[in-house]
C-alpha positions in Angstrom: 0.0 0.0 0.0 3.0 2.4 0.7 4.1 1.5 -2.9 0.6 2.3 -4.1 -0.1 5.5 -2.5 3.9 6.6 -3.4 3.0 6.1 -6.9 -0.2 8.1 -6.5 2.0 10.7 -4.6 4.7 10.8 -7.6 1.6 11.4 -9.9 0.5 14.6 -8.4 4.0 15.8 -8.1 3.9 15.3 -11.8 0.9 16.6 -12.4 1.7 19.5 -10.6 5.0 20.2 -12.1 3.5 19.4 -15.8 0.4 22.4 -14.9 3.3 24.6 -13.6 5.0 24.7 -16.5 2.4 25.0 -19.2 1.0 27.8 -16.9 5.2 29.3 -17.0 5.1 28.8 -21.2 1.3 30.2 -20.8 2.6 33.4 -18.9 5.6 34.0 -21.4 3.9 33.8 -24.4 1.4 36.6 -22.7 4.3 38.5 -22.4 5.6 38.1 -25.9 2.4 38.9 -27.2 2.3 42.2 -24.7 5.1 43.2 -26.0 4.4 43.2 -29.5 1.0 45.0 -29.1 3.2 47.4 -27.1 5.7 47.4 -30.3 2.8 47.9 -32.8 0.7 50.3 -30.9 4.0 52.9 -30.1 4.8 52.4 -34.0 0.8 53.5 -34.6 1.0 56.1 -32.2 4.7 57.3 -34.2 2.9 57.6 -37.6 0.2 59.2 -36.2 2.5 62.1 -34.8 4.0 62.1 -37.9 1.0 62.4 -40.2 -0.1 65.3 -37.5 2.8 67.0 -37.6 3.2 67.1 -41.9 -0.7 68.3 -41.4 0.4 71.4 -38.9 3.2 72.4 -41.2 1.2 72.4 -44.3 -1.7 74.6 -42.2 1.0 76.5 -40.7 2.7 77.3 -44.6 -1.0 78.0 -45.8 -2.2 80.6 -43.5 1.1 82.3 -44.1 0.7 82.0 -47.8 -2.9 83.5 -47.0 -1.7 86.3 -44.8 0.9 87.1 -47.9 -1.5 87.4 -50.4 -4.1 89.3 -48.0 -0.8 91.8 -47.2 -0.7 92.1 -51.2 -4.1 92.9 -51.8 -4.4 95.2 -49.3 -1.4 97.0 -50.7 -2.7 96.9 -54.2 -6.1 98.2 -52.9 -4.2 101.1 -51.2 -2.2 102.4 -54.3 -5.1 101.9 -56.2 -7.0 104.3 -54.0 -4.1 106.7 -54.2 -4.2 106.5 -57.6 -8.0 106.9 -57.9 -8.1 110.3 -55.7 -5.0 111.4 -58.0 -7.2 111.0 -60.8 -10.3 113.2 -59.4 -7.6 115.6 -58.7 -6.2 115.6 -62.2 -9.8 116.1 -63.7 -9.3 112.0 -64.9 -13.1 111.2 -63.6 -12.6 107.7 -65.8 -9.6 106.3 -64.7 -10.7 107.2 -61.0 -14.3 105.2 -62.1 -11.7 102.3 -63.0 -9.8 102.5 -60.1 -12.4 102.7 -57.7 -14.4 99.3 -59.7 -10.5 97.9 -59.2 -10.4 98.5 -55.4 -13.8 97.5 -54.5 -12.9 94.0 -56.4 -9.6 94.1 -54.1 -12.0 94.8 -50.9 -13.9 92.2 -51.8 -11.2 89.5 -52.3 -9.6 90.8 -48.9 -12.7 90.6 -47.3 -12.9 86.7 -48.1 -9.2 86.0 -47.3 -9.7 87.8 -43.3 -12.5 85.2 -43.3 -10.6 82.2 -44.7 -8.1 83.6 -41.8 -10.5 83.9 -39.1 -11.6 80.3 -39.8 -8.2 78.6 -39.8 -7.9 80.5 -36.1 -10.8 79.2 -34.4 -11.2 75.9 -36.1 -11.2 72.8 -33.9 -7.9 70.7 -34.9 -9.8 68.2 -36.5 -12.1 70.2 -38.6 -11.1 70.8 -42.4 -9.5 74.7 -42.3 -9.5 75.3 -46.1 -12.2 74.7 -48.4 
């Protein structure tokens, strides 16, 4: 009986051991696999800073290509109105007619560029900021 309930003894022990281990390879493999999400999720994340960082420069280079061309028609608009009071002054009611037609066009497309402007500077980051 000794013999017997040795053997049964030596069984669990086995048992035991043969659980312990799959549970250790179990636990490892976990690991493995944590780690690679880990891997893949930072290499997500990485593109994703990337892609939001190309998107802020091109923003950033387009308002400052907008407030260029606003700068520039505003100066054109100016001279132009210059011009046009030169040319009620000189007697040159046409050419002050054309002028004035030329800066109201230049108001106009001013007007829609401060707007363009404002919308890019209170725009949520995810909303589209040029049409």
């Amino acid at each position: 009986m000794n013999n017997v309930h040795g053997g049964e003894e030596m069984l669990r022990t086995l048992t035991t051991l043969i659980r312990g281990q799959a549970a250790a390879q179990e636990e490892g493999l976990r690991d493995r696999h944590a780690i690679l999400l880990i891997d893949q999720k930072i290499r997500e994340a990485e593109a994703q800073m990337k892609a939001a960082k190309a998107t802020l420069a091109a923003m950033i280079q387009r308002e400052r290509a907008e407030r260029r061309q606003l700068d520039q028609v505003e100066a054109r608009a100016c001279d132009l109105l210059g011009r046009a009071r030169e040319a009620l002054h000189g007697g040159r009611d046409d050419l002050a007619a054309e002028a004035a037609e030329a800066v109201a066009q230049l108001e106009n497309e001013a007007r829609v560029r401060r707007e363009a402007l404002g919308r890019a500077e209170t725009s949520d980051a995810g909303e589209k900021l040029w049409p």
